[in-house]
C-alpha positions as CSV (number, residue, x, y, z in Angstrom):
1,X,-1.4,22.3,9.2
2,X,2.2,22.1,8.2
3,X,3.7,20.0,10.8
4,X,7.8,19.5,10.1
5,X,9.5,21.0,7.3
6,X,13.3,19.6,5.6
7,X,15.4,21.1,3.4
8,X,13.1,20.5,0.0
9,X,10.2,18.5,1.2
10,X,7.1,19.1,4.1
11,X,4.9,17.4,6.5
12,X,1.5,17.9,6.7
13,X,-1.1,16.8,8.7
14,X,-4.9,16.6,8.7
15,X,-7.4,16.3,11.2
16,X,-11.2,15.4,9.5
17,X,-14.2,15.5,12.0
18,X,-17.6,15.0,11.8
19,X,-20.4,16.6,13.8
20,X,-23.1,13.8,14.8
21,X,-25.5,14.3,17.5
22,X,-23.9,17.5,18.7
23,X,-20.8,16.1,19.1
24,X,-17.5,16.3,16.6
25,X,-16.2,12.7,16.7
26,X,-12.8,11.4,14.5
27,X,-12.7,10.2,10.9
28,X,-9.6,11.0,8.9
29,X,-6.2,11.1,10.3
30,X,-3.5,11.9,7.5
31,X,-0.2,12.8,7.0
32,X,1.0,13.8,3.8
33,X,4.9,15.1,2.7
34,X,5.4,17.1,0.1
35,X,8.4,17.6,-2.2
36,X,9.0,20.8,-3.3
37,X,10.0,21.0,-7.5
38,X,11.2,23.8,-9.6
39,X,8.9,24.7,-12.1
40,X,11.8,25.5,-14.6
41,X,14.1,22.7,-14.2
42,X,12.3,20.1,-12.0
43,X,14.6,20.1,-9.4
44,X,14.5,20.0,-5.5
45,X,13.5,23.8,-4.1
46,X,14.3,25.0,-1.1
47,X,11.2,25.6,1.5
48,X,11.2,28.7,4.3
49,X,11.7,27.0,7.5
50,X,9.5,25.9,10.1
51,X,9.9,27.8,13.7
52,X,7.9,26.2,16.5
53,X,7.3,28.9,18.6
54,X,5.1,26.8,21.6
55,X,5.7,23.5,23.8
56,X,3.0,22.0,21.8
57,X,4.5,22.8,18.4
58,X,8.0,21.7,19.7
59,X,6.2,18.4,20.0
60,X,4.7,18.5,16.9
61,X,7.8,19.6,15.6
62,X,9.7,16.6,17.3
63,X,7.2,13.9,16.2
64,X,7.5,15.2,12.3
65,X,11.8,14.6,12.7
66,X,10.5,11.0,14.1
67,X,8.4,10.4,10.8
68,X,11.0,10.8,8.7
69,X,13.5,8.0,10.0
70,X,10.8,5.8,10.3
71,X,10.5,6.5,6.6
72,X,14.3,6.0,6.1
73,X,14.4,2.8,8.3
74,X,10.9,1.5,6.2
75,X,12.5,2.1,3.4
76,X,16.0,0.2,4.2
77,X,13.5,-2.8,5.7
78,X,12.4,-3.7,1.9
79,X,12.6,-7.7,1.5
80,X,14.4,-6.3,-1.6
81,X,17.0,-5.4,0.3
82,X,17.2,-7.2,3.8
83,X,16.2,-11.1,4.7
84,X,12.8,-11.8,6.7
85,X,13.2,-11.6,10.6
86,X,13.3,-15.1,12.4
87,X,9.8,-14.5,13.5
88,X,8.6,-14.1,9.6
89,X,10.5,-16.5,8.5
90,X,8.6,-18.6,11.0
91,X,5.1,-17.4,10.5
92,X,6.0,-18.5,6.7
93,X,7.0,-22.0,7.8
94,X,4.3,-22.6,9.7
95,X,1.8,-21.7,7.1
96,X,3.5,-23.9,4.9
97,X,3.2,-26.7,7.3
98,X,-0.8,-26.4,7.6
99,X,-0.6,-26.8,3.8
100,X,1.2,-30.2,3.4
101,X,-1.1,-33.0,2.3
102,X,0.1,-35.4,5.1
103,X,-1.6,-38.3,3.7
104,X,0.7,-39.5,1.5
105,X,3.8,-39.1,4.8
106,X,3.3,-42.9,5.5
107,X,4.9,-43.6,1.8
108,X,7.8,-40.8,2.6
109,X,6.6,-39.2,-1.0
110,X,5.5,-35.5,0.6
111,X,6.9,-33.1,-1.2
112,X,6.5,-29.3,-1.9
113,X,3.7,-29.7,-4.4
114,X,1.5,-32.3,-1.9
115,X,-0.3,-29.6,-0.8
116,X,-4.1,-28.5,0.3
117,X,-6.3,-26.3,1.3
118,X,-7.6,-26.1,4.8
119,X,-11.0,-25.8,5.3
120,X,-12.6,-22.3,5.0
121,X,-9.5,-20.7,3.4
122,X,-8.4,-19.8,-0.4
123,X,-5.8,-19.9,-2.6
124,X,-3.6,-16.7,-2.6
125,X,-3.3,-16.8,-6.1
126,X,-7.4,-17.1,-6.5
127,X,-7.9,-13.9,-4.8
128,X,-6.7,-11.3,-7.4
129,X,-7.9,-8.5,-9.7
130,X,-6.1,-6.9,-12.6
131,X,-7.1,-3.5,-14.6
132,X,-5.2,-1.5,-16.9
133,X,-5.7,2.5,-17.4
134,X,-4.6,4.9,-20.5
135,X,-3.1,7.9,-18.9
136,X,-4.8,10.7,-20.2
137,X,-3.7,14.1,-21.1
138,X,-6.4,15.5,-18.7
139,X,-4.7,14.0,-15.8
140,X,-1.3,15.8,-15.9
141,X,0.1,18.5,-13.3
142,X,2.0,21.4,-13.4
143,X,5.0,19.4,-14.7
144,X,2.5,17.5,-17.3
145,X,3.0,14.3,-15.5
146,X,-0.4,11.8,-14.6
147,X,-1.3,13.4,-11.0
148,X,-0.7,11.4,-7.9
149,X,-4.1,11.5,-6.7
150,X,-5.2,9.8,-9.8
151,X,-3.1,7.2,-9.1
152,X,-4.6,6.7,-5.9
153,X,-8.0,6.9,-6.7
154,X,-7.3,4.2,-9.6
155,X,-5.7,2.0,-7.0
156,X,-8.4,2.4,-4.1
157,X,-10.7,1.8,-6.9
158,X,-9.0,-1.9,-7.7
159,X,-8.2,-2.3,-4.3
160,X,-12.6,-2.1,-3.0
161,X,-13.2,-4.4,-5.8
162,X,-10.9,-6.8,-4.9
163,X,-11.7,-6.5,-1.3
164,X,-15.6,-6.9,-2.6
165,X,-14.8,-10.0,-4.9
166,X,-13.1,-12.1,-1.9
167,X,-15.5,-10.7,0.7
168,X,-18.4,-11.3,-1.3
169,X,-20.1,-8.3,0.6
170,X,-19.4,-4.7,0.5
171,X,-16.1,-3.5,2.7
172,X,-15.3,-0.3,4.2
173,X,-12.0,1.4,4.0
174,X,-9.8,1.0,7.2
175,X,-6.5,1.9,6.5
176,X,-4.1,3.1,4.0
177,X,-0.6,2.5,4.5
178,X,2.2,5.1,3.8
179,X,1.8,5.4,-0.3
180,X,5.1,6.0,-1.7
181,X,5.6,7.3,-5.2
182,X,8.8,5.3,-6.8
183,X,8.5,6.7,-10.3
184,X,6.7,9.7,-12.5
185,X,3.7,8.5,-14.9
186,X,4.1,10.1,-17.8
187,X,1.1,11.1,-20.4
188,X,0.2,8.4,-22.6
189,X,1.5,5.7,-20.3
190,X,-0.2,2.4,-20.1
191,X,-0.8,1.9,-16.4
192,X,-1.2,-1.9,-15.4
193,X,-2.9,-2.2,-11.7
194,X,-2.8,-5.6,-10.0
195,X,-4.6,-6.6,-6.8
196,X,-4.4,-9.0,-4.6
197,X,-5.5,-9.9,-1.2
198,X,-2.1,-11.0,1.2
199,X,-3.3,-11.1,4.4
200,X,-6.8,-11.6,5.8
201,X,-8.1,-11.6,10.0
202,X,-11.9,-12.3,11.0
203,X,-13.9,-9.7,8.8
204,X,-10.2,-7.9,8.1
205,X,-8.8,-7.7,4.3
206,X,-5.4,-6.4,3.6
207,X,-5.1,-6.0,-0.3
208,X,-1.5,-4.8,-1.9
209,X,-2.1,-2.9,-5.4
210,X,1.1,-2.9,-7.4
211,X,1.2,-0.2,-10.1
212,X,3.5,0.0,-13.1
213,X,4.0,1.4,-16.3
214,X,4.4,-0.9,-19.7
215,X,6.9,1.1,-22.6
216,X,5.0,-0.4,-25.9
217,X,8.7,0.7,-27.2
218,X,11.4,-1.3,-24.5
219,X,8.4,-3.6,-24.0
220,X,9.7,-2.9,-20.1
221,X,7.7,-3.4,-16.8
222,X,8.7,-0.1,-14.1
223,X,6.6,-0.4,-10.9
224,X,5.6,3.2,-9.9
225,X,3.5,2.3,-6.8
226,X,3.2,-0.5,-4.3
227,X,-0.2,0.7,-2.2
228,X,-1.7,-1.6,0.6
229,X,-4.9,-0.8,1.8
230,X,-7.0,-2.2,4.6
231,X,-10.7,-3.0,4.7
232,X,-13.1,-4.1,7.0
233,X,-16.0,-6.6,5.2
234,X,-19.5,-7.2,6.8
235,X,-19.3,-10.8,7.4
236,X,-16.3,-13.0,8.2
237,X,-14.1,-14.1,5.3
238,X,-11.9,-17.2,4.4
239,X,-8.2,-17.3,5.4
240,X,-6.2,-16.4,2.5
241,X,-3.7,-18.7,2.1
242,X,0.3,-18.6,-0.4
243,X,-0.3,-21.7,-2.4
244,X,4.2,-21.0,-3.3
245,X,7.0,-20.8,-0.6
246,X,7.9,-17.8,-2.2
């Protein structure tokens, strides 16, 4: 149902249950906003406005307003744009620390690169996946750009696998963090898809899919997507560990 409506864009939420053993029992929560676009000229339309007419729509109401500055604030928190909190910055340090190869601190010669791996962990860079896709006409919307939900499925796609890989059993899907679309794909794009597991707890894997485009022309990289997904594996899997500072 349509949950909070702006200016130009729309929230909507949906609920997906499943009936087992008489019962209806949660599967899907999602929240989706929609931007609407003239069809003529591609710009921002104006939407009929949403009146909440009940206490419980009021609320519903209220929580949609709520979403969208903690999409503003999200979007100001980018480590693009703002330095790591103290606590980061020390979760950073410390991983860092466990990493030092302390063998050599008798001689005073450790250094940045005397590292190691503790036991029952793996490289960061070790735990990656790469595909590339030819954006077909076939996958264009109304505005003959590559659908969103193609990109999505492309990135879940690289996202399982790489979840598989490092797990080495088969994972189930979790979460999916708010998906952002940064730029359009056009038709005949190369899309470049890169994987790679950041974070990982017990049997949880966190994998961050960055999506861009590659103009064969400019010979330019644009990032259109930046997905993180979260998956459960069968079995408990090594702590992924950044081999770089940065």
């Amino acid at each position: 149902n349509v949950s909070w409506v702006g200016r130009t864009s729309m929230e909507v939420k949906m609920h997906m249950l499943q009936l087992h053993d008489g019962d209806y029992s949660p599967v899907l929560d999602a929240t989706f906003v929609m931007v609407a676009r003239d069809p003529e000229n591609k710009r921002p339309a104006f939407v009929n406005p949403l009146v909440p007419e009940t206490p419980e729509e009021e609320e519903i109401f209220k929580q949609g307003e709520l979403n969208k500055l903690k999409r503003i604030d999200f979007s100001t928190a980018s480590l693009l744009k703002m330095a790591p909190t103290a606590e980061e910055r020390n979760i950073v340090h410390d991983i860092f620390l466990n990493t030092l190869d302390t063998r050599q601190e008798g001689e005073g010669t450790v250094s940045f690169r005397s590292r190691k791996l503790p036991p029952n962990s793996v490289w960061m860079e070790d735990a990656k996946l790469k595909g590339l896709q030819i954006c077909h006409p076939q996958e264009r919307n109304i505005f003959n750009r590559i659908f969103g939900g193609f990109l999505m499925r492309k990135a879940f796609e690289l996202g399982w696998a790489t979840a598989c890989s490092y797990g080495g059993s088969r994972p189930f899907i979790v979460s999916v963090d708010d998906i952002m679309f940064q730029r359009p794909v056009e038709v005949g794009s190369l899309l470049l898809l890169s994987g790679q597991v950041c974070y990982t707890e017990k049997n949880y894997i966190q994998v961050r899919v960055h999506s861009e485009v590659y103009d064969a022309d400019t010979r330019e990289h644009q990032t259109t997507n930046i997905f993180h997904f979260t998956f459960i594996s069968e079995n408990e899997v090594p702590r992924v560990v950044p081999k770089t500072y940065g």
